[in-house]
PLY file of the C-alpha trace (Angstrom):
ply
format ascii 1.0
element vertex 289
property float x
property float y
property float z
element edge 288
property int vertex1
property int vertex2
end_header
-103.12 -84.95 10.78
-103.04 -83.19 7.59
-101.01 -84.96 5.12
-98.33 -81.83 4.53
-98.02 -81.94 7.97
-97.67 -85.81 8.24
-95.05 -85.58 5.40
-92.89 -82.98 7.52
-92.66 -85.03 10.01
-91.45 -88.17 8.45
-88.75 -85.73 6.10
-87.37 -84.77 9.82
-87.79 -88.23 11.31
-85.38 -89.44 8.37
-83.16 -86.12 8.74
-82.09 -87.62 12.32
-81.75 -91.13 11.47
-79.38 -90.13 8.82
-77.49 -87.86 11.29
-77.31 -90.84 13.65
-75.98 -93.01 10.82
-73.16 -90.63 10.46
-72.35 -90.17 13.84
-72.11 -93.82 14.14
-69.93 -94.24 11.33
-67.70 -91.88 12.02
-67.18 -92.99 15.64
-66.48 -96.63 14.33
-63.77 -94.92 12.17
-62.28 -93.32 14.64
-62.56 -96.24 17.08
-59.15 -97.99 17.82
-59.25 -101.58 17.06
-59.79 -104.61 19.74
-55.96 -105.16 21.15
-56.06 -108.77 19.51
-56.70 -107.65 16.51
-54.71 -107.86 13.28
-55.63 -104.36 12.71
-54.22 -103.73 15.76
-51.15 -106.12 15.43
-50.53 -104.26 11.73
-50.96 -100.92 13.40
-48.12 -101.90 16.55
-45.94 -103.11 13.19
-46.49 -99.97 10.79
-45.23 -97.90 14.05
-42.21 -99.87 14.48
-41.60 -99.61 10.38
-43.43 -102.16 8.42
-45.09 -100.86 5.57
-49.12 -101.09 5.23
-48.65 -102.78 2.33
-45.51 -105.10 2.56
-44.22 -107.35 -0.22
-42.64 -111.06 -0.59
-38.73 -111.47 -0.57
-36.90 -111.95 -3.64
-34.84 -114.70 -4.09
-31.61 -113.52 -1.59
-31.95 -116.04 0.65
-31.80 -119.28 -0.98
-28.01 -119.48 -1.50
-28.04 -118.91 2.46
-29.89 -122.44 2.82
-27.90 -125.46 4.76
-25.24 -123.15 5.54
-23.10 -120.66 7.46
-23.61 -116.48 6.86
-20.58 -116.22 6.43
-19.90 -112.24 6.30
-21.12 -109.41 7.37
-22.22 -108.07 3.96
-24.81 -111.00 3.98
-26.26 -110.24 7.57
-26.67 -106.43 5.81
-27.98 -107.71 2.85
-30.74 -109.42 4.49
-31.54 -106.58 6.30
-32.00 -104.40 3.28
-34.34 -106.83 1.76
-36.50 -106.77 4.53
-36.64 -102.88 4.64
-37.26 -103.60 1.00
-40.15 -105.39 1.57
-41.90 -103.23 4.09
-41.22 -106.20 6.68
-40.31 -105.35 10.64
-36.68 -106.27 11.02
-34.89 -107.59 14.16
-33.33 -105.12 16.30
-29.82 -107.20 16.20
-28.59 -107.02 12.56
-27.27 -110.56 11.77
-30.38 -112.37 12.87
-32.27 -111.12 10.04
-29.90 -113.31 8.22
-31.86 -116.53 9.13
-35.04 -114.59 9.51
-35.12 -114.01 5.79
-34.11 -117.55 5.37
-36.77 -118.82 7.58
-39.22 -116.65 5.72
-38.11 -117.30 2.26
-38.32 -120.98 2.60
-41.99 -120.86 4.53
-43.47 -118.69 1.48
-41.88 -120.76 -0.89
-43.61 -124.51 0.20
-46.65 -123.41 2.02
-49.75 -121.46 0.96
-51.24 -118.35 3.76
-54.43 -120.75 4.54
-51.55 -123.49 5.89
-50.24 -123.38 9.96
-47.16 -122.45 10.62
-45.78 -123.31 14.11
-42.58 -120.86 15.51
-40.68 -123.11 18.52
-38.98 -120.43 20.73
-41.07 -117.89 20.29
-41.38 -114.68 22.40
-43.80 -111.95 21.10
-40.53 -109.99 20.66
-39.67 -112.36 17.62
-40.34 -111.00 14.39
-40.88 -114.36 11.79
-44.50 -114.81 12.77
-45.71 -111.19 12.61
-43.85 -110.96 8.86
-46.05 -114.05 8.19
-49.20 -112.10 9.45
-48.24 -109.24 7.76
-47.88 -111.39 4.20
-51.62 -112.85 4.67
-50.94 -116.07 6.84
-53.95 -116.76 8.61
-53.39 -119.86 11.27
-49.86 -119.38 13.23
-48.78 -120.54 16.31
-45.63 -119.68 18.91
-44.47 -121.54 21.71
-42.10 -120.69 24.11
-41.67 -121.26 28.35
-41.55 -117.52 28.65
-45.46 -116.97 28.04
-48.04 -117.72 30.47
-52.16 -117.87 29.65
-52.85 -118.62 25.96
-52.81 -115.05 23.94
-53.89 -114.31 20.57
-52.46 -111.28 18.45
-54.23 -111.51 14.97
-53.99 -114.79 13.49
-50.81 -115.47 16.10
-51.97 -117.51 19.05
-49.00 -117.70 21.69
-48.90 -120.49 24.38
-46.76 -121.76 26.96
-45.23 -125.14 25.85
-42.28 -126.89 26.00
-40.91 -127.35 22.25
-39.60 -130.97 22.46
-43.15 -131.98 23.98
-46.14 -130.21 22.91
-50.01 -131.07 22.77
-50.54 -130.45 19.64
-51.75 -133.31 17.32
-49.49 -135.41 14.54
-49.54 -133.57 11.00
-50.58 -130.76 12.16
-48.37 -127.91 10.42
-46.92 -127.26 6.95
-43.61 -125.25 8.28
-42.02 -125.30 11.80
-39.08 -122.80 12.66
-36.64 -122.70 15.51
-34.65 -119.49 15.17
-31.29 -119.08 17.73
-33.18 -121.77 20.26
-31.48 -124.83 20.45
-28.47 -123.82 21.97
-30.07 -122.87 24.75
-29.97 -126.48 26.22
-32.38 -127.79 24.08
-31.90 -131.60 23.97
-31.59 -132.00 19.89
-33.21 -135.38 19.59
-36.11 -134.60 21.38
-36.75 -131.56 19.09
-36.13 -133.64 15.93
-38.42 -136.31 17.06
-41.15 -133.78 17.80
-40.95 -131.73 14.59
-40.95 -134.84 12.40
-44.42 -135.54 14.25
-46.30 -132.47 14.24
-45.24 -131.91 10.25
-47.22 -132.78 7.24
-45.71 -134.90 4.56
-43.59 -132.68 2.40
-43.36 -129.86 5.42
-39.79 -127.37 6.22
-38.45 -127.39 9.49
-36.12 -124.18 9.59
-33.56 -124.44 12.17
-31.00 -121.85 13.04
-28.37 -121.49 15.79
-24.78 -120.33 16.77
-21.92 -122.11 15.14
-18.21 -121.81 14.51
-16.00 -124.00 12.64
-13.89 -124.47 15.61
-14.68 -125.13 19.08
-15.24 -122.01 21.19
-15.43 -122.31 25.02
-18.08 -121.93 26.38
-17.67 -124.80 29.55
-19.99 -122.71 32.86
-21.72 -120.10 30.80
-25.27 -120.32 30.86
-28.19 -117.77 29.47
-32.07 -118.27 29.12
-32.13 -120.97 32.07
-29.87 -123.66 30.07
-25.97 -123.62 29.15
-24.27 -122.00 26.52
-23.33 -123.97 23.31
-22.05 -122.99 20.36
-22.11 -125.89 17.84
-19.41 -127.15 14.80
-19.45 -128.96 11.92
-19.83 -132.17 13.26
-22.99 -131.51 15.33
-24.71 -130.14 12.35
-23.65 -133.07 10.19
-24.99 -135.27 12.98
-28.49 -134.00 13.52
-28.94 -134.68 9.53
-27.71 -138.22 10.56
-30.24 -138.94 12.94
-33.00 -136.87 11.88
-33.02 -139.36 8.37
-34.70 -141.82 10.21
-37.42 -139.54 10.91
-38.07 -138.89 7.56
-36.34 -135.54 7.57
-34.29 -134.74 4.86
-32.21 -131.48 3.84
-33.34 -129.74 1.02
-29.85 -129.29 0.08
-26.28 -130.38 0.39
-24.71 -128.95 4.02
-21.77 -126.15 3.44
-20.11 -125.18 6.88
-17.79 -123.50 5.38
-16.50 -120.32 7.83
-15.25 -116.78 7.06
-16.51 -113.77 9.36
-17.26 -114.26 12.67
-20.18 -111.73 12.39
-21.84 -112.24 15.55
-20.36 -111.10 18.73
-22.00 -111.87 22.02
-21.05 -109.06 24.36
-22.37 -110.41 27.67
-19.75 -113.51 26.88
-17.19 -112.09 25.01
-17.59 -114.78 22.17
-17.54 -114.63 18.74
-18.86 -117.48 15.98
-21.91 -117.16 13.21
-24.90 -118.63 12.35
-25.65 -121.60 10.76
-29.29 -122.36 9.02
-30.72 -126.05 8.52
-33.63 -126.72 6.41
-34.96 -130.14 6.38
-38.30 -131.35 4.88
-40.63 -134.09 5.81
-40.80 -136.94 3.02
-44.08 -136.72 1.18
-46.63 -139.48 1.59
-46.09 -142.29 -0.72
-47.65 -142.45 -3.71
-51.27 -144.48 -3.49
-50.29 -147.68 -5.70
-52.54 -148.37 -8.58
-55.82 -150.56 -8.54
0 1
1 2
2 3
3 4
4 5
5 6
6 7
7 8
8 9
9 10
10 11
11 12
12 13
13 14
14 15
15 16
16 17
17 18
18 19
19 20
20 21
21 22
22 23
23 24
24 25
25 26
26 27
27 28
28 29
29 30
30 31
31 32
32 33
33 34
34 35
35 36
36 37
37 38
38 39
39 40
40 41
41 42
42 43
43 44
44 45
45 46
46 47
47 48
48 49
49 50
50 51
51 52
52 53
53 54
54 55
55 56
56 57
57 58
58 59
59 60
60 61
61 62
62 63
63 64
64 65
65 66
66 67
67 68
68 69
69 70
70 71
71 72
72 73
73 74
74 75
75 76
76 77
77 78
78 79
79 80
80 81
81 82
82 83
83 84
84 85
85 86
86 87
87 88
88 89
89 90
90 91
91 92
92 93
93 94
94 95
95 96
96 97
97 98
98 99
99 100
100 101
101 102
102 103
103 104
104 105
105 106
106 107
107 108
108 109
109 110
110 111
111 112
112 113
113 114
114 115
115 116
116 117
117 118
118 119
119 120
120 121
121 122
122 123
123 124
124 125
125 126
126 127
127 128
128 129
129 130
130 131
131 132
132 133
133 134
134 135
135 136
136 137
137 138
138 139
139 140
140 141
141 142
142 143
143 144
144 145
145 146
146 147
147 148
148 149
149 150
150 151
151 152
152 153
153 154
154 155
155 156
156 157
157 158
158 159
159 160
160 161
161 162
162 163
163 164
164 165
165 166
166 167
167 168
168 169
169 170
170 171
171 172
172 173
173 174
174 175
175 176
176 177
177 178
178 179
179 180
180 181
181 182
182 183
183 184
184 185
185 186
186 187
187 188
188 189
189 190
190 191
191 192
192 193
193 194
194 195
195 196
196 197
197 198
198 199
199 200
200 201
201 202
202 203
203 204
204 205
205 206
206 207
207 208
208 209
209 210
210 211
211 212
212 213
213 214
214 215
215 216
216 217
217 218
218 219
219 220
220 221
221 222
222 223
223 224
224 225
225 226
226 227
227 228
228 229
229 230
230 231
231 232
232 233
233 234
234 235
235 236
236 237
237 238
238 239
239 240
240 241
241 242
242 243
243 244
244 245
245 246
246 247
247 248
248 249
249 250
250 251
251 252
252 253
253 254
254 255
255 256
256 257
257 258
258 259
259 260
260 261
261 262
262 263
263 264
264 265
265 266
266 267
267 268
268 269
269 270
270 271
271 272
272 273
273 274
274 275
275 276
276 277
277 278
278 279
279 280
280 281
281 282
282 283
283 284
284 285
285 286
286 287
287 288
């Protein structure tokens, strides 16, 4: 073959293989991503109103720790941080109260390469897709409502039952329980297991409905247990007997009252929401040689 010819050849041999290049690149572009994803977990959040590029909360929240919300100016403050931020918000406006609260706490201790672990967790709940969204890389939800094992990103959610799961001691730097335990969640149990799956020096958030005075709530039940709505004395008495498991609040309890901001329709009852941080002690100190 005559070497102009041969030449010709190979210029239109390379023509198509960049034309195929293209065409393949393109396609991949346009491709939408595998549904467990986090490309496709940030796309399902951007459409519900995250932003692509969401930031960290400010420091709102940490007056809220170890105590009621107390107003309904709070429960809309925390909301407009979280627009703020570019973070999804929850579709009932005073549970991004202890959402923030949850989240502020969890950025502040742990680092994105650490596990976080969300008790009570329905893919409907927003705390662990923030978390995603913010660069955390290894987190877990567990709730009764979810059947085989599913992963989302870096969420995996599993069936489990929060007050005895299979997962091993130590094995998380933050655990949150947000508006769970007064489902008929036995309290003791769930302090006893949170004390063993954290690290030394790890946050369990707790939230969950309180009022300063008893509210009835004697035949109502919701989500398969009874409806409780717990005081100051209940709250005062987890932090008793969660001590001896080495849990200890991060700060002084203030159950103070004011609004009753949250109204559940279904019941007709009002009350608010109290938050309860706690922390595992940190190991002991190695003594010197």
């Amino acid at each position: 073959m005559p070497t102009t010819e041969r030449r010709s050849l190979l210029t239109r041999a390379r023509g198509v293989a960049r034309r195929a290049a293209r065409t393949v690149r393109t396609r991949l572009r346009g491709k939408p991503p595998a549904p467990d994803s986090l490309a496709a977990l940030r796309r399902r959040l951007i459409a519900e109103g995250a932003s692509p590029n969401p930031s960290r909360p400010g420091d709102a929240w940490r007056p809220w720790v170890n105590r009621a919300l107390r107003t309904s100016a709070e429960a809309d403050a925390a909301l407009a941080e979280l627009r703020r931020c570019g973070l999804p918000a929850h579709n009932d406006r005073p549970k991004n109260w202890d959402l923030l609260v949850a989240i502020g706490s969890i950025l502040a201790t742990t680092r994105p390469t650490d596990p976080v672990l969300e008790m009570g967790a329905p893919r409907y709940a927003r705390l662990l897709p923030c978390l995603a969204l913010l660069g955390y890389r290894d987190l877990r939800g567990i709730d009764l409502t979810h059947g085989a094992p599913l992963r989302t990103g870096p969420i995996l959610y599993e069936q489990m039952d929060l007050t005895a799961t299979t997962f091993p001691d130590a094995s998380f730097g933050a655990i949150a329980c947000l508006s769970v335990v007064e489902h008929g969640v036995g309290v003791d149990a769930y302090l006893r297991e949170a004390a063993r799956l954290l690290r030394p020096g790890g946050l369990l958030v707790t939230s969950t409905d309180f009022w300063c005075e008893p509210v009835p709530t004697e035949g109502l039940e919701a989500y398969g247990g009874p409806v409780r709505i717990f005081g100051p004395a209940d709250i005062a008495g987890w932090v008793e007997r969660a001590a001896p498991l080495g849990l200890r609040p991060v700060r002084d309890l203030d159950l103070a009252c004011d609004e009753r901001v949250v109204t559940w329709a279904r019941f007709g009852l009002q009350y608010t929401f109290v938050t309860l941080v706690l922390q595992r002690e940190p190991a002991p100190a190695a003594s010197p040689a």
